[in-house]
Steps between C-alpha positions, in 0.01 A plus 500: 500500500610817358590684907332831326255376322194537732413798711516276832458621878644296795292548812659346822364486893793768639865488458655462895660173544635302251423124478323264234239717402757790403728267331208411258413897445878515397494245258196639376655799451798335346259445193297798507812788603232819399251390689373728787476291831188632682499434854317630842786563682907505439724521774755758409782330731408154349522655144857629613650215638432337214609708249655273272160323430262807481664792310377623206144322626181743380382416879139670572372479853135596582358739708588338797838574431473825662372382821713545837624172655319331142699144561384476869141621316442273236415178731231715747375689237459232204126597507659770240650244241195473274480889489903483411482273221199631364669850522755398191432624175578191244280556219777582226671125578442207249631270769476540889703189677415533865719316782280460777516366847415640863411840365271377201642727209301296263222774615645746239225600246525474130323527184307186351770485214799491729642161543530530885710147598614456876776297627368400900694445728231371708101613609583810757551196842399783769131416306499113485593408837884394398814554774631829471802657702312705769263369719324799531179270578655478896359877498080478526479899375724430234278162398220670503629764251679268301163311481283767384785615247565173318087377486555834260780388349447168393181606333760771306719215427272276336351786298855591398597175416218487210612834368826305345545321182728226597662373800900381565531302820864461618391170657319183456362602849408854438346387204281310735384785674402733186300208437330487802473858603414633183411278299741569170727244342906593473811399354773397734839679352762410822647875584858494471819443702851665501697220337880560539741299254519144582673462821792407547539126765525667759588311830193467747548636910347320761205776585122540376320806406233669540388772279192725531281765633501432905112482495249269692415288164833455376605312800810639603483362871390176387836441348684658762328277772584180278875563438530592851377159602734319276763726535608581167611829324256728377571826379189739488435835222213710500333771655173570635218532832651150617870604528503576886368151593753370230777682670419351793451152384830484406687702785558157697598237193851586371403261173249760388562857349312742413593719242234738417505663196825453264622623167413292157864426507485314852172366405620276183840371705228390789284313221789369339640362776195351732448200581108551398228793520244455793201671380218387759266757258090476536299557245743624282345689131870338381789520709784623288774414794537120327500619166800759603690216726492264178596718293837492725500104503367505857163310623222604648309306823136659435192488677171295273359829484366722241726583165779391666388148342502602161953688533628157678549178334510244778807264480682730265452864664416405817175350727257579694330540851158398514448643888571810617658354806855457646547138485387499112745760403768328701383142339566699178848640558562086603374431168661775353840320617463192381435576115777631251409796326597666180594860457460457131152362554373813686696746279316316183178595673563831586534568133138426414450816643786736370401843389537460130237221501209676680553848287462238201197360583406878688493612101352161286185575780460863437535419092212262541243665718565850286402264184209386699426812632510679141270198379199592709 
């Protein structure tokens, strides 16, 4: 596809962390460089500290943008998001490709000619009663609130949902729930990974890791409760409203360390080296953490859990946990022990979902639908 030839517009939740969702907006935008990203909110700092990725971007927040305090905003007051989205004006695009998760930017209005396609990262999970990383259901006001907001929203988010043309699901799973939720068929196009050049045989240390957001569904104290029962090294990254209890979960085992955040750089020698990820995940939409590990040669022991059954291959990637209990994540590193595993294997996998694959199939999708499209 000619990168030019369509007038296209990206629309995209908010730009403020960067994780899966923003790596498939920058491959998008690998293919479509003009577009203008439309979004309701873009940290300044975040845009800065990643620089390298985002120059040169036509980035358009909302209104919201000019809010005080907007990031701490957005959650409390996402009453506003349908009057956000529906504030954009898209009418001159031929193609609108949405990429929509908690913040439901597949709300965005367009014109009945406009080929509006949306890649979903999953049905907004605050709405359908899936773990999220605050409990803020301990607080009865906030319940309340939260109760009378999102009756509102879902009703908004199933009204939204009919309003586009065709559906992307970056899972097998989330697939599942567009199905169920709102009641639209998509195409599962696996978003992509960073895929360095194949690695190099690179000697294994005697340690396990865990990588992810320190959050109650991701299971960080699980693992942390396990290894410190078996008493074997396990070497913790990630951030979030769990840290202080992970801090002090590991303040009395000398075989576990906690790292907390750390650069790319430290990241990939920590993959490449492990033993195996730990990724005790619940209801994951994917769970790119084995996909990334693989890609360094390194296994992943997952939890039989959401998407995370569709980015490991048992006996060649890794296995599974079928319990979200001690003893069956400890029965699993046992396991994990007693099998050989290949680094080629894993890295062979991990290339099913390199970058240069998904923007191919991104652009045979949006060739076919604007033929279909054009048809009616």
């Amino acid at each position: 596809m000619n990168k030019t030839k369509f007038n296209i517009a990206l629309v995209h939740d908010y730009l403020m962390t960067f994780g899966g969702a923003e790596r498939v907006l920058q491959a998008l935008h690998q293919i479509w460089p003009q577009a203008p990203v439309f979004v309701s909110l873009a940290d300044s700092k975040f845009l800065t500290k990643h620089k390298d990725i985002f120059t040169g971007w036509d980035i358009r927040p909302s209104w919201f943008q000019k809010l005080p305090a907007n990031k701490k905003l957005i959650s409390p007051l996402r009453f506003l998001l349908p009057y956000i989205w529906e504030s954009f004006d898209l009418k001159n695009y031929r193609i609108v490709f949405s990429s929509s998760a908690w913040a439901m930017s597949k709300g965005v209005l367009t014109l009945p000619k406009t080929l509006h396609i949306c890649y979903c990262h999953t049905p907004p999970r605050f709405l359908y009663g899936y773990p999220q990383a605050r409990q803020w259901q301990k607080n009865r006001l906030v319940k309340i609130y939260a109760s009378l907001v999102n009756h509102k929203l879902r009703s908004y988010d199933y009204i939204s949902s009919q309003r586009v043309d065709y559906f992307i699901a970056n899972s097998r799973e989330v697939a599942k729930r567009i199905e169920k939720f709102w009641r639209r068929p998509a195409k599962v196009i696996y978003p992509p990974i960073v895929l360095p050049d194949k690695p190099k045989s690179t000697p294994k240390d005697d340690f396990y890791l865990y990588v992810s957001r320190l959050v109650s569904y991701k299971h960080p104290l699980l693992a942390i409760r396990a290894f410190k029962e078996i008493r074997k090294r396990l070497i913790i990254v990630g951030n979030g409203p769990l840290r202080r209890q992970v801090v002090n979960e590991v303040a009395d085992a000398p075989f576990l360390e906690y790292r907390g955040y750390v650069s790319d750089k430290t990241l990939t020698t920590l993959y490449q080296k492990a033993k195996a990820v730990i990724f005790p995940a619940e209801s994951e939409d994917l769970g790119l953490v084995p996909l990334e590990a693989a890609a360094y040669g390194t296994p992943t022991i997952g939890y039989y859990s959401g998407g995370v059954k569709e980015t490991i291959v048992p006996g060649k990637t890794g296995l599974f946990f079928t319990r979200l209990t001690r003893q069956a994540l400890i029965r699993a590193v046992k396991d994990f022990e007693n099998k050989k595993w290949s680094s080629e294997d894993c890295y062979a996998w991990a290339r099913n979902f390199r970058r240069e694959l998904f923007q191919k199939k991104i652009i045979k999708f949006v060739k076919e639908k604007l033929k279909e499209k054009s048809a009616k």
